[in-house]
Backbone as a chain_set.jsonl record, in Angstrom:
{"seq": "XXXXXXXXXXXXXXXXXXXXXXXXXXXXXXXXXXXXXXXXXXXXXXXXXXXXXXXXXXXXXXXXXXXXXXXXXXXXXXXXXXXXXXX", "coords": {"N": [[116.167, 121.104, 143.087], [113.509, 120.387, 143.321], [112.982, 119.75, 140.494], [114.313, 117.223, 140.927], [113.049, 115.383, 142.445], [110.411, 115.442, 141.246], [111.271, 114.033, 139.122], [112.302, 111.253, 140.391], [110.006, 110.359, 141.485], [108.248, 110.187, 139.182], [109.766, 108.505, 137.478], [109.403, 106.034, 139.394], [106.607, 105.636, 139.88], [105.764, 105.04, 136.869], [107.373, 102.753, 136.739], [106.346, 101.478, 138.436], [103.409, 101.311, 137.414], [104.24, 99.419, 135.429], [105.193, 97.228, 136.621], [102.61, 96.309, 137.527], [101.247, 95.778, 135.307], [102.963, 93.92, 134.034], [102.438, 91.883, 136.482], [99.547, 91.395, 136.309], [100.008, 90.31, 133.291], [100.869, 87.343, 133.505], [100.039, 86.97, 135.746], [96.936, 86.318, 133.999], [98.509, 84.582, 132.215], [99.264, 82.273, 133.86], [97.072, 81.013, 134.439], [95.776, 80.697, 132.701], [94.247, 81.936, 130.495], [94.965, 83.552, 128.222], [95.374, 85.162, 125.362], [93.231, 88.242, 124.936], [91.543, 89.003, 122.68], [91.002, 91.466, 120.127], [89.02, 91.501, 118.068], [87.24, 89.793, 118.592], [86.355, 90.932, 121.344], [85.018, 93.473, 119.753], [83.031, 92.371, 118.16], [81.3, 91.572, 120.132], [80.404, 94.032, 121.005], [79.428, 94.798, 118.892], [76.527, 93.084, 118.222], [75.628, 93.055, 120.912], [73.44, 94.568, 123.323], [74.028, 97.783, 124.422], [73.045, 98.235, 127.234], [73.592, 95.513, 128.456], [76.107, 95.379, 128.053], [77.309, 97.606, 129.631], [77.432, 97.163, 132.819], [79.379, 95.262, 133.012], [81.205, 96.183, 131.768], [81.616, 98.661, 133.346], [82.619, 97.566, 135.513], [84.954, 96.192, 134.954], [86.483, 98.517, 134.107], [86.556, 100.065, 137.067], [87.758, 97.816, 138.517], [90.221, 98.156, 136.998], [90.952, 100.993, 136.888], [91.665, 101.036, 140.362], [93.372, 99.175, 140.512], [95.359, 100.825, 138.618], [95.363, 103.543, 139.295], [96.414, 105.278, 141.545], [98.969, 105.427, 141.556], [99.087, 106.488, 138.066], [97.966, 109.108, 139.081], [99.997, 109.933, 140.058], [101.802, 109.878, 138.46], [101.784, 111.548, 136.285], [101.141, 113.955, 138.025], [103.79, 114.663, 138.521], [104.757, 114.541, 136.065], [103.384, 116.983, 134.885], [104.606, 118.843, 137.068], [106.656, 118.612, 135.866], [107.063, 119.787, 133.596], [106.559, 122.215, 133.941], [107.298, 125.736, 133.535], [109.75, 127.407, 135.729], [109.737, 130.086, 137.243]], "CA": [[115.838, 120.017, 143.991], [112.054, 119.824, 143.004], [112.678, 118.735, 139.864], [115.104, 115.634, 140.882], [112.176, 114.629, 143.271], [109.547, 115.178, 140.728], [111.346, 113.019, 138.488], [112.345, 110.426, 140.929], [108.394, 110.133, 141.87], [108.122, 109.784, 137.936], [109.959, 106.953, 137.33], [108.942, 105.331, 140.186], [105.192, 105.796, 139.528], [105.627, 104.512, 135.735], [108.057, 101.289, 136.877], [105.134, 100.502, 139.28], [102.44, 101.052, 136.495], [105.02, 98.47, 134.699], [105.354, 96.338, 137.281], [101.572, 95.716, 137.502], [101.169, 95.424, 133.816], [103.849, 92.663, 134.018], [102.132, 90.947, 136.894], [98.619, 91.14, 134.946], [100.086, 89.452, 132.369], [101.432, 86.642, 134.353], [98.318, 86.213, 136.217], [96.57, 85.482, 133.455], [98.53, 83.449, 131.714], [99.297, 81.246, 135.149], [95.47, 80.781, 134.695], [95.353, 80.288, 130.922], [93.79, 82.84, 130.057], [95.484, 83.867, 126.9], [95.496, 87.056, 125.117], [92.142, 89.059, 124.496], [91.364, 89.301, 120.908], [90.159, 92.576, 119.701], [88.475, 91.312, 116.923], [85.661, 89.34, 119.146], [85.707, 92.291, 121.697], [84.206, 94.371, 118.921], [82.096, 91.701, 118.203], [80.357, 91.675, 121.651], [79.628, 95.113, 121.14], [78.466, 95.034, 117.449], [76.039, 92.166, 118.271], [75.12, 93.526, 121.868], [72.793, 95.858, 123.695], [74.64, 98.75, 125.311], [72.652, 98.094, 128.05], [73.963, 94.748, 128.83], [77.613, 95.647, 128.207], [77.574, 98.934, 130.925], [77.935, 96.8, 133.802], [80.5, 94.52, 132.52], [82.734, 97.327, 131.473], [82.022, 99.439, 134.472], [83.458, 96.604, 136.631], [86.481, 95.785, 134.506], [87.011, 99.491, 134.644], [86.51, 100.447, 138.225], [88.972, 97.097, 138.573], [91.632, 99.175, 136.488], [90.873, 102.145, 138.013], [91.912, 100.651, 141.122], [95.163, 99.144, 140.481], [96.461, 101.648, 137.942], [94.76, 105.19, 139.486], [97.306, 106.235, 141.916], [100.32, 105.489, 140.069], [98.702, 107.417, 137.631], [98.214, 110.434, 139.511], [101.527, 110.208, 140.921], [102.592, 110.121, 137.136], [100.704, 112.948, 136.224], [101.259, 115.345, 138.751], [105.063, 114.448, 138.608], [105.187, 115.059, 134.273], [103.066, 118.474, 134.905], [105.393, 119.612, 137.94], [108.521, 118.819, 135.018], [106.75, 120.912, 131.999], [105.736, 123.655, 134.06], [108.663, 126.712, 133.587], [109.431, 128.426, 136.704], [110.631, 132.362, 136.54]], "C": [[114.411, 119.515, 143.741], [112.264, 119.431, 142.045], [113.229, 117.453, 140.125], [113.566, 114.899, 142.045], [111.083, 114.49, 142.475], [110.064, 113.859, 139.508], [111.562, 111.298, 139.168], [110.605, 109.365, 140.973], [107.816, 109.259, 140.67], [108.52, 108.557, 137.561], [109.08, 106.165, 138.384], [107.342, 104.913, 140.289], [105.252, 104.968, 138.311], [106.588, 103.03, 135.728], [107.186, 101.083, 138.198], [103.988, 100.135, 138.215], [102.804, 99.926, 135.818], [104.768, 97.247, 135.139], [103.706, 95.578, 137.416], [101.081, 95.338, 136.445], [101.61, 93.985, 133.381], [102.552, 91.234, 134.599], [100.555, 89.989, 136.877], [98.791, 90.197, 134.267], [100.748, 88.06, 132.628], [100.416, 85.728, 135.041], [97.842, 85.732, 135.279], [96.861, 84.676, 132.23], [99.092, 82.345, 132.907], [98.078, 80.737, 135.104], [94.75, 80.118, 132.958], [94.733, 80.448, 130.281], [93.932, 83.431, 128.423], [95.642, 85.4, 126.799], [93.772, 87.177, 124.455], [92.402, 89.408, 123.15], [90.293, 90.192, 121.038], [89.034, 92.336, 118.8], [86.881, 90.718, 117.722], [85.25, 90.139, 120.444], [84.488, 93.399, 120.62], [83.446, 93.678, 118.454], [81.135, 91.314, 118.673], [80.362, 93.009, 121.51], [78.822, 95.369, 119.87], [76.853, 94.314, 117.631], [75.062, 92.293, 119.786], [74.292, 94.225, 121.959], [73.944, 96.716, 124.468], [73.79, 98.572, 126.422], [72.975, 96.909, 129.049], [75.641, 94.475, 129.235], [77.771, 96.303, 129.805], [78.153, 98.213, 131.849], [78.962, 95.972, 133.688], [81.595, 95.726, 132.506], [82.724, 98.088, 132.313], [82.754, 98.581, 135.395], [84.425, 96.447, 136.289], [87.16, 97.17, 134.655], [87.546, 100.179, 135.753], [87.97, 99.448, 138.56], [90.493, 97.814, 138.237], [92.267, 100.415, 137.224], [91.563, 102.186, 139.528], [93.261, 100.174, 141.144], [95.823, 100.346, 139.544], [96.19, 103.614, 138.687], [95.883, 105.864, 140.693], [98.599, 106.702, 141.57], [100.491, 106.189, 139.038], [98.707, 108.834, 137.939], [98.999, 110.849, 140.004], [102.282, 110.563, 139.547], [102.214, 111.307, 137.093], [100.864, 113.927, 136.843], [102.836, 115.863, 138.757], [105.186, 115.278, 136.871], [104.405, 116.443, 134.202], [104.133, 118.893, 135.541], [106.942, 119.58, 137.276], [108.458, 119.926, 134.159], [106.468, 122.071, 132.803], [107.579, 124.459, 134.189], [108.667, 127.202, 135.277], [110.178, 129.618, 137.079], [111.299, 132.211, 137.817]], "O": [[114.138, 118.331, 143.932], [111.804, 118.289, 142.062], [112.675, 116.499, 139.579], [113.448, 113.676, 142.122], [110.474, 113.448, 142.719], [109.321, 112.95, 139.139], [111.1, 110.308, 138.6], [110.287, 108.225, 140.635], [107.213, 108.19, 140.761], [107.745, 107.627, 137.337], [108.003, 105.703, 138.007], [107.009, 103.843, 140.799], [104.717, 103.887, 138.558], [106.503, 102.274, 134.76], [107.686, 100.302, 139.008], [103.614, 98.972, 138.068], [101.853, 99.225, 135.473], [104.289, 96.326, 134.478], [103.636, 94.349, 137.4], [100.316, 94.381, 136.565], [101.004, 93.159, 132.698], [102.029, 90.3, 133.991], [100.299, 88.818, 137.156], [98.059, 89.21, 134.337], [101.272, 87.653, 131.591], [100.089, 84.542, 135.01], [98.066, 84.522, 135.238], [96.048, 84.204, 131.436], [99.36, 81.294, 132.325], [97.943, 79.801, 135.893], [93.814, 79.492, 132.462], [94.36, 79.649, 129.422], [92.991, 83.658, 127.662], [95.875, 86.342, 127.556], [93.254, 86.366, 123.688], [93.364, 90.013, 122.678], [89.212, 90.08, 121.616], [88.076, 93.106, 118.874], [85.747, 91.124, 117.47], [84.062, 90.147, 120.764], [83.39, 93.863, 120.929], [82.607, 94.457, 118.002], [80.183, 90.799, 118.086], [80.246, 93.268, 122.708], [77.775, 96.013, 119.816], [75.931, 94.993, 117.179], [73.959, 91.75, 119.85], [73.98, 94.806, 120.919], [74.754, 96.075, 125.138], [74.169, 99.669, 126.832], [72.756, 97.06, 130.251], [76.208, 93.822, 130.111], [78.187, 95.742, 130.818], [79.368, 98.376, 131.964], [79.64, 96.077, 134.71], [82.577, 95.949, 133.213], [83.842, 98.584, 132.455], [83.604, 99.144, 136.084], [85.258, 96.488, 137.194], [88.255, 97.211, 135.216], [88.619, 100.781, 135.72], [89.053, 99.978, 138.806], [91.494, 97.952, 138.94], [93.319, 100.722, 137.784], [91.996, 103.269, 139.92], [94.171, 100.743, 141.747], [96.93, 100.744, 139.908], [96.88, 104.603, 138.436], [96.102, 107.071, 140.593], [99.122, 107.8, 141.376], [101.606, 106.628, 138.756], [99.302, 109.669, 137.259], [99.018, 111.991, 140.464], [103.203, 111.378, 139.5], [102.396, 112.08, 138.033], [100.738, 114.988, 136.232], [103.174, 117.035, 138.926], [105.646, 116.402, 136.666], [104.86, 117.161, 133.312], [104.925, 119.439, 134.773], [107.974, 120.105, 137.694], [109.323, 120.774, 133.939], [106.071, 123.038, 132.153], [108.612, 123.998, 134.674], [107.623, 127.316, 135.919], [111.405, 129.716, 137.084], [112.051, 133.095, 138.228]]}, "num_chains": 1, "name": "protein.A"}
């Protein structure tokens, strides 16, 4: 019975992570945004100070952090509580 609930949790945790992924990508192209090119990401850091970046990327992070972090730990605690054996 614990595992059908740990897996339930599981899906359900990783088709929410989905679901916000989706609506991410939605948002910003409703906004017209496009797609983020890696190539001039790594360009703003080649060309940068690390000092000027930090706060930029701590905010886009913390942002992430925020929508994806419980979902996450709902994943997470769910895919340990499958792998673990129990005697």
């Amino acid at each position: 019975m614990r595992k059908i609930i740990m897996f339930i949790f599981l899906i359900l945790s990783l088709g929410t992570m989905i679901a916000f992924t989706a609506s991410i990508n939605d948002l910003l192209s409703f906004f017209d945004f496009g797609v983020f090119d890696l190539d001039e990401i790594l360009y703003l850091f080649e060309n940068n100070d690390l000092d000027e970046i930090l706060p930029t990327l701590g905010f886009v992070l913390w942002g992430l952090f925020q929508l994806y972090g419980i979902p996450l730990i709902v994943f997470l605690v769910s895919l340990n509580g499958l792998a673990i054996k129990k005697n």
